[in-house]
C-alpha positions, 0 to 999 in steps of 0.5 A: 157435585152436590145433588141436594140430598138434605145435610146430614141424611144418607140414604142406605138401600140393603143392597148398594154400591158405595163409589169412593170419588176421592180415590176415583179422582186421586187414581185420575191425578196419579196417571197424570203425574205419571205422564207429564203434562204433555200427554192427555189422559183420557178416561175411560168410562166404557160399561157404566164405568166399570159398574160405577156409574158412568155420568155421576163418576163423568161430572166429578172427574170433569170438576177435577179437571179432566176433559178427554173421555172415551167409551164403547158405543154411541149410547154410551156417548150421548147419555154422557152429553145429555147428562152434562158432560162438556169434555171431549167424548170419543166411541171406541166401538162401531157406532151404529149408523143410526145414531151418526146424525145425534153424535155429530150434533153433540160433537162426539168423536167417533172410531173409523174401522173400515171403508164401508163405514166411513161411507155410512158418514154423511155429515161431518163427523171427527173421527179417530182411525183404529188400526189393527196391529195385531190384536185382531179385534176392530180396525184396519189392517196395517198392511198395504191393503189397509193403508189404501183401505184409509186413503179412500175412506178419508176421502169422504167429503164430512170426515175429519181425521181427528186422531190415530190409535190401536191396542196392543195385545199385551201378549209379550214385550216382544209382540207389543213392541212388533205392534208398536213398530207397525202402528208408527209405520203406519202413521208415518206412511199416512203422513206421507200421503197426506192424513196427518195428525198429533193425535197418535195414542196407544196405551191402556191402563197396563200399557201406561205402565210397562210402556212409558216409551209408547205414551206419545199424545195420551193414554187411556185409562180405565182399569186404573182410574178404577183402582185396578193397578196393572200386573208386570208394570215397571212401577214396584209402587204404583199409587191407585186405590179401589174405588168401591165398596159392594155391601148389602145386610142382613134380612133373616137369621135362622137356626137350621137343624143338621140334616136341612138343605139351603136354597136351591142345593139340593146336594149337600144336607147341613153336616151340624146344625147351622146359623144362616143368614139371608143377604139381600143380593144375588146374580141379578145385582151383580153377585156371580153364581160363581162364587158360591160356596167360594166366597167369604162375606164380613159382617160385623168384621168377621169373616161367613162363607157363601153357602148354597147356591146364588139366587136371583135376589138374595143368598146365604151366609153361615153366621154360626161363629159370629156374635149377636149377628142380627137382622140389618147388619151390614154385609160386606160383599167386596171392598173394605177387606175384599180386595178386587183380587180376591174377589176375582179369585173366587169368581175365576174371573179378572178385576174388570169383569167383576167390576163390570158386571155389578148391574144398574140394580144396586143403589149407587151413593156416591162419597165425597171426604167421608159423605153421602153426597148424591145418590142415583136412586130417583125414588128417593124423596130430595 
C-alpha cells in the first residue's frame, strides 16, 4: 500500500492520529480464525472507520485478503469505490433515493427497510432486507404485517434479494435469543414463499463472541477490527489490539503565578503557582470538552492533567512535575498508555464513540512494520 512518501521521511503535523494497519489487519484475521472458514467476515467501515480513515484502512485490509464490507449510508459506499474498493459493499443505513442510480452502477448493495423504499428502486439493485426483531431501530417488522410488507416489496420488477439480516439489541441472553427465534422464523416463512437466500447474518463484533450459535453466512465486525474487544463474551482471552495512537505536542510552556485562571475557567484561580503547557488539539479535532479536568496526557512517559477548559484548537496540560518539558514534546492524548477504556472513562462515554468522534482535522499516518507509509494530508509535498 505504498503512497510514494519518499523512503526514510515521515511527516509528523502537531496534531495527528497514528493508525497501526498491522494491529487493524491482525484483529481482521483473528475474527477469522475465530469463525471458520464457512462464515464471511464483513468489516464494518461505517464513521470514517471508526475515526481511522475509512478508504486508507478499506485498500490495506482489501490486500490482506477481505473483500465483504458494510457502512451507514450511500456517501459513505461510493467514496469507498471511487477511492478503489473492488469487494463487496453493503449500506446498512437508508439510502437516499438520489444516490440509488450511482450505487447500481458501482454494484453496491443496499438495505431494504420498508415497501415505500423499495418503490423508490428503479433499476436493479441488490438488496439486503432488515429485519427488526426487537431493537426498534431500521426494518421490517417481523410479524405478519411485516412478512406481507416484504412480499410486496420483492415484487418490484429491479430488486435482487441479495441477503437477510437483523441486530440483536444485546439486552440479555434471553431477549437476543427471543431475537434470534423470530429472525429465522421469519427466514423460514420467507423461504416458504418463495425470497430465499444463504445470505442470513446476525452478529456484530459482540454477538461474534457471546453467540457463535448464531454466526450462520457471516458476521460484522466493526468495534472489534478496531481493537475494542467486546464485554460479557465467552472468550476469557480474545486476541485484538488497539489500533490508534492520538498524540499531539507541545507549543508553549509558561510559568503561571498562583492566583491566575487558565483558558476560559474563570472559576478556579491557580491554588500554586504552575508550569502549563498549551496542546495543539481541542474539540474540533476530536478532543471531548468532556474530559477537562478528567483527563490525563503523557509526555515525556509521565503522566500531566487536563486543566481548564477545552478549546476549539488547543487546551492546557499542568507539566510542573515533569523534567525539562519543552516546547515539541510530544503529547500523547490516547494510546500508547491510554487505553480506549480509560479514555472512555473519562469522557463518560463507550469505546466507539470516542473513536468515532476523532474528526477529519487530525493529520492520519498510516503505519506499516514500524513505518510511516502513507499519509492523507494532500498538502503535503510527494
Amino acid at each position: 500500500m505504498d503512497r510514494g512518501l519518499p523512503t526514510g521521511v515521515c511527516y509528523q503535523n502537531f496534531c495527528r492520529i497514528e493508525v497501526n494497519l498491522d494491529h487493524v489487519i491482525h484483529n481482521y484475521i483473528s475474527a477469522c480464525s475465530f469463525v471458520g472458514k464457512a462464515t464471511t467476515v464483513t468489516c464494518v467501515l461505517k464513521g470514517n472507520a471508526y475515526g481511522h480513515g475509512a478508504q486508507s484502512v478499506a485498500l490495506a485490509l482489501q490486500e490482506a485478503g477481505c473483500n465483504s464490507f458494510a457502512v451507514s449510508s450511500a456517501r459513505e459506499a461510493l467514496s469507498l469505490r471511487l477511492y478503489g474498493v473492488s469487494g463487496e459493499i453493503i449500506v446498512m443505513g437508508i439510502s437516499e433515493e438520489c444516490y440509488l442510480p450511482l450505487l447500481a452502477q458501482n454494484s453496491i448493495t443496499i438495505t431494504l427497510a420498508s415497501a415505500r423504499q423499495a418503490i423508490t428502486i428503479r433499476q436493479p439493485m441488490s438488496v439486503q432486507i432488515k429485519i427488526d426483531t426487537g431493537l426498534h431501530r431500521l426494518g421490517f417488522t417481523s410479524d405478519d404485517t411485516g412478512i406481507e410488507e416484504i412480499i410486496m416489496a420483492v415484487k418490484q420488477p429491479n430488486i435482487h434479494v441479495a441477503g437477510i439480516y437483523t441486530h440483536l439489541g444485546l439486552v440479555n441472553r434471553n431477549r437476543d435469543s427471543i431475537q434470534h427465534a423470530r429472525f429465522l422464523n421469519v427466514v423460514r416463512i420467507l423461504a416458504d414463499r418463495g425470497v430465499c437466500t444463504e445470505d442470513i447474518h446476525i452478529c456484530d463484533s459482540i454477538a461474534m463472541f457471546r453467540y457463535p450459535q448464531y454466526h450462520h453466512a457471516r458476521v460484522r465486525i466493526g468495534a472489534f477490527l478496531f481493537g475494542v474487544p467486546p464485554f460479557l463474551s465467552n472468550q476469557t482471552s480474545i486476541d485484538c489490539m488497539e489500533t490508534i495512537r492520538f498524540v499531539s505536542c507541545l507549543t508553549r510552556v509558561e510559568c503561571v503565578k498562583k492566583g491566575e485562571f487558565i483558558g476560559y475557567d474563570d472559576e478556579t484561580p491557580l491554588c500554586k503557582d504552575r508550569l502549563i503547557g498549551t496542546v495543539q488539539v481541542g474539540y474540533a479535532d476530536g478532543y471531548p470538552r468532556r474530559l477537562a479536568k478528567k483527563a490525563w496526557v503523557i509526555i515525556r512517559g509521565k503522566r500531566a492533567p487536563v486543566i481548564s477548559r477545552i478549546c476549539m484548537d488547543q487546551m492546557m496540560v499542568d507539566i510542573t512535575d515533569i523534567t525539562n518539558a519543552t516546547v515539541g514534546d510530544e503529547v500523547i492524548l490516547l494510546g500508547d498508555g491510554i487505553t480506549y477504556d480509560e479514555y472512555a472513562a473519562w469522557a463518560n462515554s463507550n469505546r466507539n464513540e470516542i473513536l468515532a468522534c476523532l474528526s477529519q482535522r487530525p493529520q492520519r499516518n498510516y503505519i506499516r512494520n514500524g513505518q510511516c507509509i502513507f499519509t492523507d494530508d494532500a498538502l503535503l509535498p510527494k
